[in-house]
C-alpha positions as CSV (number, residue, x, y, z in Angstrom):
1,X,-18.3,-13.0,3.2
2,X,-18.9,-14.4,6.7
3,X,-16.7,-13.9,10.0
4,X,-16.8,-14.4,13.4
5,X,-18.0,-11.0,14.4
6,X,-20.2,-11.8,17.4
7,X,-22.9,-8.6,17.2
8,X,-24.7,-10.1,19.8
9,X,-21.9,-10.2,22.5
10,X,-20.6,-6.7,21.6
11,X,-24.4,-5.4,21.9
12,X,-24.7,-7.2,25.1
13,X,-21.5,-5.7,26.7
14,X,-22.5,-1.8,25.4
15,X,-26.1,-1.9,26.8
16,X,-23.8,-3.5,29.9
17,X,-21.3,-0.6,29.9
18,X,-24.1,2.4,29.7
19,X,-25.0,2.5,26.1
20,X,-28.1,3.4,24.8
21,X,-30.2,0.7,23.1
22,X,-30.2,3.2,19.6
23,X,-26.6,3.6,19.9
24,X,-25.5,0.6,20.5
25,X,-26.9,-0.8,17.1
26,X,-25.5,2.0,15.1
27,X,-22.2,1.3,16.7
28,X,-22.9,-2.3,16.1
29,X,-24.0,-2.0,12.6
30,X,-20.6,0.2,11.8
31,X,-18.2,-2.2,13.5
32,X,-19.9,-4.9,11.3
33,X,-19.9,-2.9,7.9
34,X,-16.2,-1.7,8.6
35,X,-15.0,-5.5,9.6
36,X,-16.6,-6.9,6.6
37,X,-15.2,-4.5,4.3
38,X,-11.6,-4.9,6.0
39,X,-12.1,-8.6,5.8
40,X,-9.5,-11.1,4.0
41,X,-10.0,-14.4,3.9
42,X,-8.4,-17.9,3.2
43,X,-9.9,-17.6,-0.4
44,X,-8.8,-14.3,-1.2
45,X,-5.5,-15.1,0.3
46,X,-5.2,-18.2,-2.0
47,X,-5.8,-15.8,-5.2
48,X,-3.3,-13.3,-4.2
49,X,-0.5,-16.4,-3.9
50,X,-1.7,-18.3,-7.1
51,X,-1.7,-14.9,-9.1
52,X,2.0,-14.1,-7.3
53,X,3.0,-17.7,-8.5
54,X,2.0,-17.4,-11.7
55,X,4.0,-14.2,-12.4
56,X,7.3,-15.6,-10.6
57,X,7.0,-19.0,-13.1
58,X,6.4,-16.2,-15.9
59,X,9.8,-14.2,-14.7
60,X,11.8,-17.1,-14.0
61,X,10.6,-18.4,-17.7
62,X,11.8,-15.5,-19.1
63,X,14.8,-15.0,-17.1
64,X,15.7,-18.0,-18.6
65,X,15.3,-17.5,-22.1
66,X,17.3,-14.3,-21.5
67,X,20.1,-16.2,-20.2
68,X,20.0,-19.1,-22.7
69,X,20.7,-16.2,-25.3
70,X,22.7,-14.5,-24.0
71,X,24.8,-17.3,-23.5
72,X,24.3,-18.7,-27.1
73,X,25.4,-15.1,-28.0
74,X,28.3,-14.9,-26.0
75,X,29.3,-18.6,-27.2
76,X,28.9,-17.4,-30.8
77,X,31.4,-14.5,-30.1
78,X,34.1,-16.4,-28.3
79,X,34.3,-19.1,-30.4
C-alpha cells in the first residue's frame, strides 16, 4: 500500500522544532506504521461498493420475487 506520507519532510521539521535525531525516527516510523495501517484506498473503496452492489441487486431480486407471489397469491384469492 503506498501514500503520500512524506517521512522526510516530517523528519526535517522535528530535528527543526527540537527533536532529537533518535526520536524523531521512532516518531517517524510510528506515524508511518499507524497511517499505513489506517489507510483506505481507491481499490479498497471500489470492493466495498461492488460487494454493497452486489447485495442491493440480490435484495431487490428477491424483493421482487416476494412481491410477484404475493401478488399471484393474492390474485388467486380474489378471483
Amino acid at each position: 500500500m503506498s501514500s503520500n506520507f512524506d517521512t522526510v519532510a516530517l523528519m526535517d521539521n522535528l530535528v527543526d522544532g527540537g527533536f532529537s535525531e533518535r526520536q524523531v525516527k521512532s516518531l517517524a516510523s510510528a506515524l508511518y506504521q499507524l497511517i499505513e495501517s489506517q489507510l483506505v484506498t481507491k481499490h479498497d473503496l471500489e470492493l466495498a461498493f461492488a460487494r454493497f452492489e452486489l447485495k442491493m441487486v440480490s435484495y431487490m431480486f428477491t424483493l421482487l420475487v416476494l412481491q410477484s407471489g404475493v401478488t399471484a397469491a393474492l390474485f388467486k384469492l380474489l378471483h
